[in-house]
Backbone as JSON, one array per atom type, in Angstrom:
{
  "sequence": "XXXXXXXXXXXXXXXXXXXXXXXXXXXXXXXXXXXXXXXXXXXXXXXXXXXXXXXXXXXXXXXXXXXXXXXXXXXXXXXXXXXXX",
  "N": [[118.96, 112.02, 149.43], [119.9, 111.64, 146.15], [118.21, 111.27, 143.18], [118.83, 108.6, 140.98], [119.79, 109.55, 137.21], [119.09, 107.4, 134.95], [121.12, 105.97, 131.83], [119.9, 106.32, 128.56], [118.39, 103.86, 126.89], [118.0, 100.7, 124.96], [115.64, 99.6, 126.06], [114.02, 101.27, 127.47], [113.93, 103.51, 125.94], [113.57, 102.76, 123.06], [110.35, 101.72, 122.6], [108.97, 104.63, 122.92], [110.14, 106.06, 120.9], [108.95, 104.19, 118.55], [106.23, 104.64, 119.26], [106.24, 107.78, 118.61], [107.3, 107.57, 116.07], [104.84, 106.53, 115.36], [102.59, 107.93, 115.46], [103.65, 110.38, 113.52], [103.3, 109.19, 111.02], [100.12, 108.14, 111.19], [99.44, 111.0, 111.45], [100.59, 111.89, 109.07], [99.13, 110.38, 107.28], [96.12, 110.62, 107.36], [96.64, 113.17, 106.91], [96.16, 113.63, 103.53], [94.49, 111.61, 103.51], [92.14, 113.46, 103.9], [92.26, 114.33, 101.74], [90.42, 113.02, 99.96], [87.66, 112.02, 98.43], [84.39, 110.72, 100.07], [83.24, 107.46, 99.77], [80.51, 106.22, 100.64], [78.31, 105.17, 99.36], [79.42, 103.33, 97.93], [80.39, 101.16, 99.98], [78.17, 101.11, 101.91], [76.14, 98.85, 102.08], [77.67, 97.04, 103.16], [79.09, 97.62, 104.88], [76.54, 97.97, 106.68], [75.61, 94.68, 106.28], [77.69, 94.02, 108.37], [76.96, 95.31, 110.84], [74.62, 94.32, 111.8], [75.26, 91.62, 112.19], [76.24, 92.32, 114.21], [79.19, 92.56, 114.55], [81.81, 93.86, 116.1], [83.12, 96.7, 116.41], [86.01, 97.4, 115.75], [86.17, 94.96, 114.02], [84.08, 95.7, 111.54], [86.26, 98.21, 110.96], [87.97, 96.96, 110.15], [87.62, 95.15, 107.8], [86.94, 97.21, 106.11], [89.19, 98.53, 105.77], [90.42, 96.42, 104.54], [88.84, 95.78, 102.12], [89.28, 98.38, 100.72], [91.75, 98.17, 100.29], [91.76, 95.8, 98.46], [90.82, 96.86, 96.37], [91.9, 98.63, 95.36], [94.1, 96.96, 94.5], [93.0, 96.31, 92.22], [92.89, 98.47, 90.87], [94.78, 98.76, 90.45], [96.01, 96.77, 88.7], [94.01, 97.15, 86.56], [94.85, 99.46, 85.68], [97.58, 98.58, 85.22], [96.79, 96.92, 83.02], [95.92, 98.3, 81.1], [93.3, 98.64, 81.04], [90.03, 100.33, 81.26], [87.71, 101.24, 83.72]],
  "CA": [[119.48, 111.09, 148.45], [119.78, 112.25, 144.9], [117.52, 110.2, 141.91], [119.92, 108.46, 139.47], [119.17, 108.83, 136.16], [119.5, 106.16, 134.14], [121.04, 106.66, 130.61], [118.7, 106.0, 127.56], [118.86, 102.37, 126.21], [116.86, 100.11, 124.17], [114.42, 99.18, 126.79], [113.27, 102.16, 127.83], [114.04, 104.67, 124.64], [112.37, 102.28, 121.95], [108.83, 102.54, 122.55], [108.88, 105.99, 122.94], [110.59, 105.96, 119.46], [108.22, 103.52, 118.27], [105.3, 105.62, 119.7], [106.38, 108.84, 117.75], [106.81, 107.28, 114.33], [103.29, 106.24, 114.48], [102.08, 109.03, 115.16], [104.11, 110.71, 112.61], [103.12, 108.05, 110.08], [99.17, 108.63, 111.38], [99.29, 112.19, 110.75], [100.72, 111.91, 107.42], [97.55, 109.33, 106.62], [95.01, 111.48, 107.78], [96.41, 114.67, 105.83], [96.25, 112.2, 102.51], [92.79, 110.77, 103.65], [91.05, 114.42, 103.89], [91.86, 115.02, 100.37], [89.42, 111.72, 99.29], [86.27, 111.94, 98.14], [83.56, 109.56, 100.61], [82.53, 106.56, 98.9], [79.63, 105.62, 101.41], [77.53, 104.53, 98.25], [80.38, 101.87, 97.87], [80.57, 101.04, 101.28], [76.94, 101.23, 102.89], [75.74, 97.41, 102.29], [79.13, 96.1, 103.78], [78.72, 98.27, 106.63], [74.66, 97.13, 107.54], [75.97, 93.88, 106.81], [78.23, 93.54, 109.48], [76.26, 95.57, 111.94], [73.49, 93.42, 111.86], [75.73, 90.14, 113.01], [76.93, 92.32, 115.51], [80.31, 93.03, 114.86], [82.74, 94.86, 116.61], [83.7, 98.18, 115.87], [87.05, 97.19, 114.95], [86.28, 94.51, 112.68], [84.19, 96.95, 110.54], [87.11, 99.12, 110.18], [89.37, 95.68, 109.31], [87.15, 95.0, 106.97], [86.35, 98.79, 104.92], [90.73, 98.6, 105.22], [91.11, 95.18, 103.43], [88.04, 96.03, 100.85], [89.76, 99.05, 99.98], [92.93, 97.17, 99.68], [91.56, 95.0, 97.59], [90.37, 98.01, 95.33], [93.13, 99.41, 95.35], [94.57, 96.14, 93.59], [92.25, 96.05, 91.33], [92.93, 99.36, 89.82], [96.36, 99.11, 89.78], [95.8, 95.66, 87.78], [93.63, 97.6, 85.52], [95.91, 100.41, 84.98], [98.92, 97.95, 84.35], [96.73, 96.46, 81.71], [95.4, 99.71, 80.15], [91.71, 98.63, 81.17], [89.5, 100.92, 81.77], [86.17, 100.36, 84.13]],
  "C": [[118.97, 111.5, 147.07], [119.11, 110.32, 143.89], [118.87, 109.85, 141.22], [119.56, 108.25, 138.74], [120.15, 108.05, 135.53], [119.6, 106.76, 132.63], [120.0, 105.84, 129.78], [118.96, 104.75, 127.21], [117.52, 101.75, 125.55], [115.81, 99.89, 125.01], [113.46, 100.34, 126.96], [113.28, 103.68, 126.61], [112.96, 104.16, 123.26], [110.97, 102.52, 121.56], [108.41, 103.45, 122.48], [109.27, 106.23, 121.59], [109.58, 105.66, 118.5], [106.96, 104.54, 118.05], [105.0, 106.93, 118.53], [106.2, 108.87, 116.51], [105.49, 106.76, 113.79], [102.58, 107.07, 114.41], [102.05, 110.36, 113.87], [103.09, 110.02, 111.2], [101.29, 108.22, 110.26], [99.0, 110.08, 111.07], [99.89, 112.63, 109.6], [99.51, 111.38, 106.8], [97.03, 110.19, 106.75], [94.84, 112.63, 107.13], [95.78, 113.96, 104.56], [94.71, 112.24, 102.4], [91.8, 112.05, 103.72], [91.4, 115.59, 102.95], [91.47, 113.92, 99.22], [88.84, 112.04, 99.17], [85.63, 110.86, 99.49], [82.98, 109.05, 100.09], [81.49, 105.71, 99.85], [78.75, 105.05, 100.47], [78.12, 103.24, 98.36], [80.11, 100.96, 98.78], [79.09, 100.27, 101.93], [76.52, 99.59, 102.98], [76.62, 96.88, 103.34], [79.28, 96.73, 105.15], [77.13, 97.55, 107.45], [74.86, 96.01, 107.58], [76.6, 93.26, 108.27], [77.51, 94.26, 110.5], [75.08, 94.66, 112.46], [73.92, 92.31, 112.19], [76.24, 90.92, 114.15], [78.52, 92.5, 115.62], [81.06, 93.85, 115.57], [83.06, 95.57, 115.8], [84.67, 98.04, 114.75], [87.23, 96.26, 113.67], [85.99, 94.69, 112.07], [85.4, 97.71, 109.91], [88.5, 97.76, 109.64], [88.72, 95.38, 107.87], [86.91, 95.8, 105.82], [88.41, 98.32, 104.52], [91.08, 97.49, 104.11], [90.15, 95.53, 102.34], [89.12, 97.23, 100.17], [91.34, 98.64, 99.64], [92.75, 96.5, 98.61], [91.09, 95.96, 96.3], [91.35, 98.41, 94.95], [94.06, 98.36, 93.89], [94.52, 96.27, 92.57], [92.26, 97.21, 90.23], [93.99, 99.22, 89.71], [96.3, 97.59, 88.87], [95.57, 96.26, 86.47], [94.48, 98.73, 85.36], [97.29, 100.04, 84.31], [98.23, 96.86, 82.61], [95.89, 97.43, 80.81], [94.17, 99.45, 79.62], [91.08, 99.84, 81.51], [87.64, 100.53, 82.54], [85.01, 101.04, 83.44]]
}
């Protein structure tokens, strides 16, 4: 008895789709991100902080992502008002 395949459809094609473009989308970041400088100076308090309650891994790295989000703001604020720090 022969397998039948099944043609491609949303159920089973998507994720796999899905899957790819993050990867894609991750190895675009990553090229990007290892032509930064490391701002561990910045950083280092906000890191010992949360180690020291014990955080999880991941909410460290939720946390460095939204700080630098929030940096991020903050210069583009000051660059739309032709501040300088």
């Amino acid at each position: 008895m022969k397998n039948k395949i099944l043609p491609p459809s949303d159920f089973n094609a998507k994720p796999l789709l899905i899957f790819l473009e993050q990867q894609a989308h991750t190895k675009e970041t990553l090229r990007i991100l290892g032509h930064q400088e490391i701002c561990f100076g910045q950083i280092k308090d906000l890191i010992y902080k949360l180690q020291e309650q014990n955080a999880p891994e991941w909410l460290i790295y939720c946390h460095l992502f939204n700080y630098g989000y929030i940096e991020g703001k903050r210069a583009e604020r000051r660059k739309s008002k032709h501040i300088t720090k």
